[in-house]
N, C-alpha and C positions, 0 to 999 in steps of 0.2 A: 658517627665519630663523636667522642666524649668530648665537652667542653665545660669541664667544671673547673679546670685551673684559670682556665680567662672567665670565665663568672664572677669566680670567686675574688680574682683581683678589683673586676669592676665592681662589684657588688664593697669591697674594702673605698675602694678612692671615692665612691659616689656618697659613703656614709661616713667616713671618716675624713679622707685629707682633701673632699674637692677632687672635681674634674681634674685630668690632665690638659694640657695643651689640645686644645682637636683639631682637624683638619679639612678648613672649612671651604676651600675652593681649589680652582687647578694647582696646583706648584705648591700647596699648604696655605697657611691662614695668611700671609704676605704676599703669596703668589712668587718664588723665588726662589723653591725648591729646598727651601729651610723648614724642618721638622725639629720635634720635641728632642732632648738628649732624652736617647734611651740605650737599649743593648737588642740585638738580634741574636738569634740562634747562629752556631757555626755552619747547622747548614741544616739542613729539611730537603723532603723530597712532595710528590705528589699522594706520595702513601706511606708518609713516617714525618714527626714531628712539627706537627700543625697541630694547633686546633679545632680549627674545623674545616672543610670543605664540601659545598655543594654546586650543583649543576646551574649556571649562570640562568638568570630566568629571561633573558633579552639578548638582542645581542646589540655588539656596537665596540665603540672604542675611549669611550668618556671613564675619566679618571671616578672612582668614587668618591664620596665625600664621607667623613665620618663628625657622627656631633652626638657629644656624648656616649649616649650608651648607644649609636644607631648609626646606621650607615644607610645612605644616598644612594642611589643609583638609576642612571636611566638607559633607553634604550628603546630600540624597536621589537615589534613581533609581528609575525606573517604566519601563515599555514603554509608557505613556503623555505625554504632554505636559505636565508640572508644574511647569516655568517661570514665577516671577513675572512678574505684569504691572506696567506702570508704573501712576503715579500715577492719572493721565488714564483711563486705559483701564481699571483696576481699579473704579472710581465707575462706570462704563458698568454692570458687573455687577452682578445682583438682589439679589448677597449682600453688596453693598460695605453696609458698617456698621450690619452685622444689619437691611438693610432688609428679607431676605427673611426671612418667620417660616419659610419650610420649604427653607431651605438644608440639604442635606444631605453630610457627608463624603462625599468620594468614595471609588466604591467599585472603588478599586484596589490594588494590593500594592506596596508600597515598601519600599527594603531604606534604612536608615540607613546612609551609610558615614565613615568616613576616609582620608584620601588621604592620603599621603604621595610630594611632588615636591621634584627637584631643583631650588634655589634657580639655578642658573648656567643650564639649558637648559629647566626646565619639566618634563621629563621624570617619568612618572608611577614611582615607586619598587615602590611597592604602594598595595595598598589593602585596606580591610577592612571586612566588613561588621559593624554591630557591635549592629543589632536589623533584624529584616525582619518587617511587618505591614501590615493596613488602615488608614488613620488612623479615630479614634475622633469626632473634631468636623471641622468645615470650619472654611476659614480665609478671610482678608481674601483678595481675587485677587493684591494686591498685595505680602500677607505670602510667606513661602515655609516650605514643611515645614523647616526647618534655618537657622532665624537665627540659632540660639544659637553664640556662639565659642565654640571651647576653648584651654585654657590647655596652655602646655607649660612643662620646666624639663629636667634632666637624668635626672629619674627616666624621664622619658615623657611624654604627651599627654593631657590627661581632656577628655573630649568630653560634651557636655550633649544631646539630642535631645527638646526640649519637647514635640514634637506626639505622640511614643513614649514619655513620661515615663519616658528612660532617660539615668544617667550612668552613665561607666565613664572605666577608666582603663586606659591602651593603654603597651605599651613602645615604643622605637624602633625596634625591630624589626618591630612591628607584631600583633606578639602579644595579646590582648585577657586582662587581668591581675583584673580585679573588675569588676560590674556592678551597680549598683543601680536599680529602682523606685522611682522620687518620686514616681509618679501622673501621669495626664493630664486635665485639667481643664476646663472652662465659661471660655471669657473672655470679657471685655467688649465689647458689639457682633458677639461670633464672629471677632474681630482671628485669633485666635491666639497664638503666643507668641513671646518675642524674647529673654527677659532671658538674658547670657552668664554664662560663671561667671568668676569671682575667686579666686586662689590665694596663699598666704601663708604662711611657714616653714610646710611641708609640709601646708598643709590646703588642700583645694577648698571655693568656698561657692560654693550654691545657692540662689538666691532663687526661690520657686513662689506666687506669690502672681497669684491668682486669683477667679473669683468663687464659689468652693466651699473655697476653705481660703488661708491664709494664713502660707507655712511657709520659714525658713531652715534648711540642712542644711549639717554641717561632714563632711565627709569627710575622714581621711588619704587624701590621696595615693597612698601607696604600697599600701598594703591596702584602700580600698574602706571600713577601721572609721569609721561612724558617730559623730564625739566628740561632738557637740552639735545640739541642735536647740531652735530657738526660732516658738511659733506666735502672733503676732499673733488676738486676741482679735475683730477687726475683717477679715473677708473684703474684697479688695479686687486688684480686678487690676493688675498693674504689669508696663510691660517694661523698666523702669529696670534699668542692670548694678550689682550691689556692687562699692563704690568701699573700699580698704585710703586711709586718711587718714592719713599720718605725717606728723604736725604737730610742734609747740614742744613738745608736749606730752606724747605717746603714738602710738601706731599704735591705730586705732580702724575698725571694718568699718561703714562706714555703707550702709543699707538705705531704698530709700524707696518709697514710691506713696500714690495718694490723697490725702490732707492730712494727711500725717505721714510721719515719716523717725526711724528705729531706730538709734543707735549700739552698738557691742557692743566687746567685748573678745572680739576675734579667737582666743587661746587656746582662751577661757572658753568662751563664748556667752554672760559676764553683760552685762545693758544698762545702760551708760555712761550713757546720755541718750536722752529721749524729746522730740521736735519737734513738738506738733501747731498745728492749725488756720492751716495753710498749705496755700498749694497747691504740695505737691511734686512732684520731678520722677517721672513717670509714662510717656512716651512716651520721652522722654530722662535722662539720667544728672547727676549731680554733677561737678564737678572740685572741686581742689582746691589751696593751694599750702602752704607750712607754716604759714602763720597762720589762712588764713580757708579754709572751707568754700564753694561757690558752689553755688547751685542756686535752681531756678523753674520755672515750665512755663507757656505760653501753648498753646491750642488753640485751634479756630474758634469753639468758643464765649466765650469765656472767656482775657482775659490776666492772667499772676500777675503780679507781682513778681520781679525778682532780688536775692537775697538774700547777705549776705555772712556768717555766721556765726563767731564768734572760736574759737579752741583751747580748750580748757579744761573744755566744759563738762558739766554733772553735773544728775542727777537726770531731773525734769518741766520742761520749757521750752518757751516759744512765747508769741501775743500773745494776749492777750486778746480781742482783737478780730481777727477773723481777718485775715491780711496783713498786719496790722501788725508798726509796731517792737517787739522786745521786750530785754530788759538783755543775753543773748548777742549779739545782733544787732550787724555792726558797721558795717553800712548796708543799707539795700534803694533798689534801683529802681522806682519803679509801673511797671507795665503793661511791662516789661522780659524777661519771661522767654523763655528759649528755646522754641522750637518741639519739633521731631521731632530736631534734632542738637543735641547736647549742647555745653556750654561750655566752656572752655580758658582755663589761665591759665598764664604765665610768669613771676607773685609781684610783676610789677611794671602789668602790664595784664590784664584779662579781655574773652574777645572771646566773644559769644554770636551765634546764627545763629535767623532767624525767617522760615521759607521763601528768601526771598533778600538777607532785607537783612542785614547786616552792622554791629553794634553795639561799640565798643571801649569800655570802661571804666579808670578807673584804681584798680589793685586796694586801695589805700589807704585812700580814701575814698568810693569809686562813684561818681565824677564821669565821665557819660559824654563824652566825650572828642573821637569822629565816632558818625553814621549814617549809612550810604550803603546803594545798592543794589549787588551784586557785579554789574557791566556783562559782558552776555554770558549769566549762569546763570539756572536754572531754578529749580524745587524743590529745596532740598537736605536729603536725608532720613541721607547717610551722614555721620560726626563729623568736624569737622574737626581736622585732627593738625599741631600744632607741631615741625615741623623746624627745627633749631636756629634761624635770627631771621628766618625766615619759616611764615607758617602756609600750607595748600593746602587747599582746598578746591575740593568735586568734586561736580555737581547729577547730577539722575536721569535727565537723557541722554546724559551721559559728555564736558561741557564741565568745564574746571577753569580754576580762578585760583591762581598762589600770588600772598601777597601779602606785603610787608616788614612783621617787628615794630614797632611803635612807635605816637608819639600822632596820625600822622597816615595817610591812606591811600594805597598805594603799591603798583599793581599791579607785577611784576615776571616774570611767566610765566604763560603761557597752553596750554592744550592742549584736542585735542578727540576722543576715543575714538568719537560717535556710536552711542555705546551703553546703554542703562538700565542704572544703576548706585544700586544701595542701600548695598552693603555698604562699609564703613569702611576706607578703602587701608591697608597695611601696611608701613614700611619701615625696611629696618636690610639691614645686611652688604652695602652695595654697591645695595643695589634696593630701589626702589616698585612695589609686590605692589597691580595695581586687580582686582577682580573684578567683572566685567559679568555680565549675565544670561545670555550666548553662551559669552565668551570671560576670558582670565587674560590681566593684560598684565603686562608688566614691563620700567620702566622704568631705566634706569643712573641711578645717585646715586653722589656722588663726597665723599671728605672733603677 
């Protein structure tokens, strides 16, 4: 497939006006599912109106990352079939949510890699292997050995591999620079693991929280050095991602799972503020805008609340009553909380995702605003990403909605990949980066 109209744009911004915005960790350069203002197509399919597309070289479910004129990516590879399965078909299996007591890892050899592709053709640069073993536990069918993102920036690329409990940090080159051991761990139901990392004037954080330990790790960047570490007293599994919150206030590294959420001073690893006896976000992550904090989690059993948290706050806090209001609180929703995709805010609405329905608040006072169902989608397990005054969102067969910012609902693009799609699209410098369970698509955006 031809790719000279996105060359040609990158080859324009790199020589003339400067990079765009790029998209340089899970949720975007903020981590909060805030993208560059650009324009999408009305709609594309898996063989019309792309750019380009090629055959995934790994598999997994880790969002890409794009930086500059290149795109990120990692993943596993086996001589065997290690492809996630969808949602449907994963529950078919003995081992979908630790039904089976004698699910066992499989016993194959997997090399953990990073990829490094051209943003304008696809084309594979290199690649690197950067651990190769057996896995240690089995996982959900649905999860995949490699959900974890990595983060990049100008020093290079650090890569997380939870099933290998290995990070490391990589040059552009591709050169593999430090490597550390976090552990590989027990998680909840035998899921496996998801949580991505977080990077912030020159530190990587790692969140490991599990049902055998409970651990943030601060790494420099550049050197692999250890600054800080902090272990939660309370075991508990999470695949929520740490969220950097630069509020009114401070830049504070919030941490969450199970019913309770950790704020820290990102330098330090001292903690800011302690949130319990909520149900926090666990399968899904935080946003945030500079006032309030947002987070909740609903699951089949069980719906939370969405909760809107002020700037500010210090010490021990939370309700007395679990889910309740408490004096930080600067509203909650009942029975409002997100699902498996996490929520998005633009400081003037919050829009959170519950399988397929579609919820808008008004970020001031949580007045929900609409609920509809996204007409057309499925499950939707990947985050939805605000492109400047539309948001897009993409279910786990590879249909998509974008839809216009504001208080009322307003589809304005459509597309259909036909493809199972978990991982979180990525877009900056001209292109939307979807990764399917087969294939890499890449769509043309325009400013």
């Amino acid at each position: 497939m031809k790719s000279l109209p996105l060359l040609s744009l990158c080859l324009l911004v790199t020589h003339g006006l400067g990079y765009c915005e790029d998209f340089t960790q899970f949720r975007g350069n903020m981590g909060n599912g805030v993208a560059e203002k650009t324009e999408l197509p009305e709609t594309w399919s898996s063989e019309a109106g792309l750019t380009w597309k090629i055959s995934s070289p790994c598999a997994g479910w880790s969002q890409p990352v794009i930086w500059k004129d290149r795109i990120y990516l990692t993943g596993a590879v086996s001589e065997t079939d290690i492809r996630p399965a969808n949602f449907a078909d994963g529950l078919k299996s003995p081992q979908s949510m630790g039904v089976s007591l004698f699910a066992k890892a499989p016993d194959v050899t997997m090399q953990w890699k990073l990829f490094c592709l051209e943003l304008a053709t696809g084309k594979t640069v290199w690649e690197q292997t950067i651990v190769e073993g057996k896995p240690k536990f089995p996982i959900h069918p649905s999860n995949s050995w490699a959900t974890e993102t990595p983060t990049v920036d100008d020093t290079g690329v650090c890569v997380l591999f939870g099933a290998a409990g290995i990070v490391a940090g990589v040059s552009h080159d591709g050169k593999v620079r430090w490597t550390k051991d976090v552990g590989v761990f027990k998680t909840s139901n035998g899921f496996g693991t998801g949580s991505s990392l977080t990077s912030h004037d020159g530190l990587v954080f790692v969140q490991n929280y599990n049902e055998e330990s409970a651990i943030v790790h601060a790494f420099d960047i550049q050197s692999g050095e250890e600054k800080w570490k902090y272990q939660r007293p309370e075991k508990v599994t999470s695949w929520s991602t740490p969220l950097i919150w630069k509020n009114t206030t401070r830049s504070e590294l919030v941490v969450s799972g199970g019913e309770q959420i950790e704020s820290f001073d990102p330098a330090s690893g001292r903690v800011l503020w302690t949130l319990r006896n909520v149900k926090a976000p666990t399968a899904c992550s935080p946003c945030c805008d500079e006032k309030h904090l947002y987070f909740g989690g609903s699951d089949p059993f069980s719906k939370g609340p969405l909760f809107a948290l002020k700037a500010g706050a210090n010490g021990d806090v939370g309700p007395e009553k679990k889910n309740a209001e408490f004096a930080e609180c600067a509203w909650l929703q009942e029975r409002q909380g997100p699902g498996m995709s996490s929520p998005v805010s633009n400081g003037e609405f919050v829009y959170a995702t519950e399988n397929n329905i579609l919820k808008c608040f008004r970020a001031a006072d949580g007045e929900r605003l609409y609920q509809t169902r996204l007409p057309g989608l499925d499950l939707i397990a990947a985050c939805p990403i605000l492109i400047g005054s539309n948001l897009f969102f993409i279910d786990e067969t590879g249909k998509s909605l974008t839809v216009k910012v504001g208080p009322e609902f307003q589809v304005v693009g459509k597309a259909d990949i036909a493809e199972t799609v978990w991982a979180t699209p990525a877009v900056a410098n001209g292109a939307l980066i979807i990764r399917g369970v087969n294939s890499i698509y890449c769509v043309p955006a325009k400013n």
